[in-house]
NUPALO-613143 format. One line per 8 residues: their letters; for each residue x, y, z of N, C-alpha, C. Coordinates in Angstrom, 2 decimals, padded with zeros to 5 digits. Example, Ala and Ser with C-alpha at 12.3 -4.5 7.8 and 13.67 -1.06 7.14 Angstrom:
# residues 2
as	013.19:-005.69:007.80:012.30:-004.50:007.80:013.20:-003.30:007.80 ~ 012.85:-002.25:007.08:013.67:-001.06:007.14:012.90:000.03:007.87
END
This chain:
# residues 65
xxxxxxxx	087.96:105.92:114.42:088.36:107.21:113.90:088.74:108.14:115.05 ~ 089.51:108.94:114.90:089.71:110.16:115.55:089.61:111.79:115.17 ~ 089.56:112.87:116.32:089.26:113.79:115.73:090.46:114.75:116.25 ~ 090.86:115.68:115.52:091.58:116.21:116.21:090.86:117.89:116.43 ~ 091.22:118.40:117.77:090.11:119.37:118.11:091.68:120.49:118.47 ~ 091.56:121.62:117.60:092.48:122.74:118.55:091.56:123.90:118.74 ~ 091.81:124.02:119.95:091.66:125.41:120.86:092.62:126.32:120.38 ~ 092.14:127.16:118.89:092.86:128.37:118.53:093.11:129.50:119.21
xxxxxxxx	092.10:129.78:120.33:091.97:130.40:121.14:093.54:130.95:122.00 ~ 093.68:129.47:122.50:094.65:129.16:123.40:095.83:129.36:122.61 ~ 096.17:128.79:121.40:097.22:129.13:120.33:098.45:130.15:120.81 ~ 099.55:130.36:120.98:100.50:130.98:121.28:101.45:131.19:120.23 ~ 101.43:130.16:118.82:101.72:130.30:117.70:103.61:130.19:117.75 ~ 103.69:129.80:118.86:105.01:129.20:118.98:105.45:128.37:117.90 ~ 104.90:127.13:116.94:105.17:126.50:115.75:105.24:125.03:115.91 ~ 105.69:124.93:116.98:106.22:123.36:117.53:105.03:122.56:116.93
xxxxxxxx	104.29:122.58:116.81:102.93:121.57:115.76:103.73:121.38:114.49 ~ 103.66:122.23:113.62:104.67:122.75:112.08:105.72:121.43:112.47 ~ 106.38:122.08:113.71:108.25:121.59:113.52:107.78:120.18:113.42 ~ 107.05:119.44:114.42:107.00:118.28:114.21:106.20:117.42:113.60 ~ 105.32:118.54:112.55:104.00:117.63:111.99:103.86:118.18:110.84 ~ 104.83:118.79:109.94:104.18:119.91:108.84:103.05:119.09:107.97 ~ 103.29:118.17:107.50:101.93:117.37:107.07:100.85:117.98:107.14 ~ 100.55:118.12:108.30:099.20:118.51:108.87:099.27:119.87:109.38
xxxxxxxx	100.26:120.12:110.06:100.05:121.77:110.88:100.84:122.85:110.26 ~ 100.60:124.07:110.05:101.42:125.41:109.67:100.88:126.43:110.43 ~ 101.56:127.43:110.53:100.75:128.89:111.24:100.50:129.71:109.95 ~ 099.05:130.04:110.49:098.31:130.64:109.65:098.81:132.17:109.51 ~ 098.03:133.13:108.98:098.18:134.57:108.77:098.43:135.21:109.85 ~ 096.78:134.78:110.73:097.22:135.42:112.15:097.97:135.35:113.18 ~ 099.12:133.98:112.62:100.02:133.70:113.62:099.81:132.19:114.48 ~ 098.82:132.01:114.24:098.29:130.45:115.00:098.22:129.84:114.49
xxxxxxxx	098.36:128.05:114.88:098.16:126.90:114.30:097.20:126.69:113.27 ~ 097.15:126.46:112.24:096.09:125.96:111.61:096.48:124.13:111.43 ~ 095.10:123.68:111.65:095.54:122.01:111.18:094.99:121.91:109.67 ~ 095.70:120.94:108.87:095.11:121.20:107.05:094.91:120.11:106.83 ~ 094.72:119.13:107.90:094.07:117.53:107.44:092.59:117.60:107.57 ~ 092.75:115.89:107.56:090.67:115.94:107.33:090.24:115.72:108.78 ~ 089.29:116.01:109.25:088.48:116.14:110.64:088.52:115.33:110.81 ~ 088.82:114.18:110.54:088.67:112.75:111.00:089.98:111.99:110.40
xxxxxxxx	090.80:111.18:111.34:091.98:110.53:110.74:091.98:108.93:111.48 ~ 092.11:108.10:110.52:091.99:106.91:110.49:093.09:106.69:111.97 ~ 093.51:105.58:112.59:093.91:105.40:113.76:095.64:105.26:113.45 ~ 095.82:104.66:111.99:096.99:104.77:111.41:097.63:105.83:111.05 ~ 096.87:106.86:111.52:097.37:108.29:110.44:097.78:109.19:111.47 ~ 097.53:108.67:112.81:097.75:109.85:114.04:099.23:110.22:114.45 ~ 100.02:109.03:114.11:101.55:109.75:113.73:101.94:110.29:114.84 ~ 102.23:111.49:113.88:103.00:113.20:113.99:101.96:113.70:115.18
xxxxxxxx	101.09:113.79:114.76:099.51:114.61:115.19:099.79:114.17:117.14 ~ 099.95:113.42:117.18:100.21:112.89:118.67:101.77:113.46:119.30 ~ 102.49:113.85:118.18:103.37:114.73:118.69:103.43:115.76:118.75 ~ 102.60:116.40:117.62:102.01:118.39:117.81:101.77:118.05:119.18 ~ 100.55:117.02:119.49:099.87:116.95:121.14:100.65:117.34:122.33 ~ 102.07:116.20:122.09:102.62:115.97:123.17:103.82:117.47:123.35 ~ 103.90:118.06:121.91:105.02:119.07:122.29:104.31:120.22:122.22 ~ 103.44:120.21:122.37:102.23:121.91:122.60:102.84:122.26:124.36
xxxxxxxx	103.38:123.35:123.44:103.21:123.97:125.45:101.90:124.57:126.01 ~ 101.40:124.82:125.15:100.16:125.12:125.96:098.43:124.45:126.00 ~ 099.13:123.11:125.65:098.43:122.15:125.36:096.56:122.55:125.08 ~ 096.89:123.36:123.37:096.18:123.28:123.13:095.02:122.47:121.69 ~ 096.01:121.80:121.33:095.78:120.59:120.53:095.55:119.29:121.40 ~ 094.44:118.71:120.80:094.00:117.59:121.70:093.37:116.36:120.34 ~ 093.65:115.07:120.64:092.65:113.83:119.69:092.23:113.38:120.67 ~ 090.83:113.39:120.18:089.72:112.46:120.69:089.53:111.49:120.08
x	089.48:110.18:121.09:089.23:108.79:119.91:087.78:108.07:120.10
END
């Protein structure tokens, strides 16, 4: 299993998660990423989610496996 962990904190709310993952990511009210999957995603399901990762500029989306 994996988890996916964002640092909302860090969030810049740029969208690029959304553009390449809407599945899973949208910006919320306050402007930042929200993720809307389940805390835990099977190893088949990491997809997209590995591309929010890779196109975060401020790399604050991260999976832990």
């Amino acid at each position: 299993m994996a988890k996916i962990i964002l640092e909302k904190e860090k969030c810049i709310g740029c969208g690029s998660c959304q553009a390449v993952c809407p599945k899973y990511w949208q910006l919320a009210d306050d402007g930042k990423a929200k993720y809307l999957g389940p805390s835990e995603l099977e190893d088949k399901d990491i997809g997209c989610n590995q591309e929010a990762v890779d196109t975060c500029p401020v790399q604050c989306i991260h999976i832990e496996k």
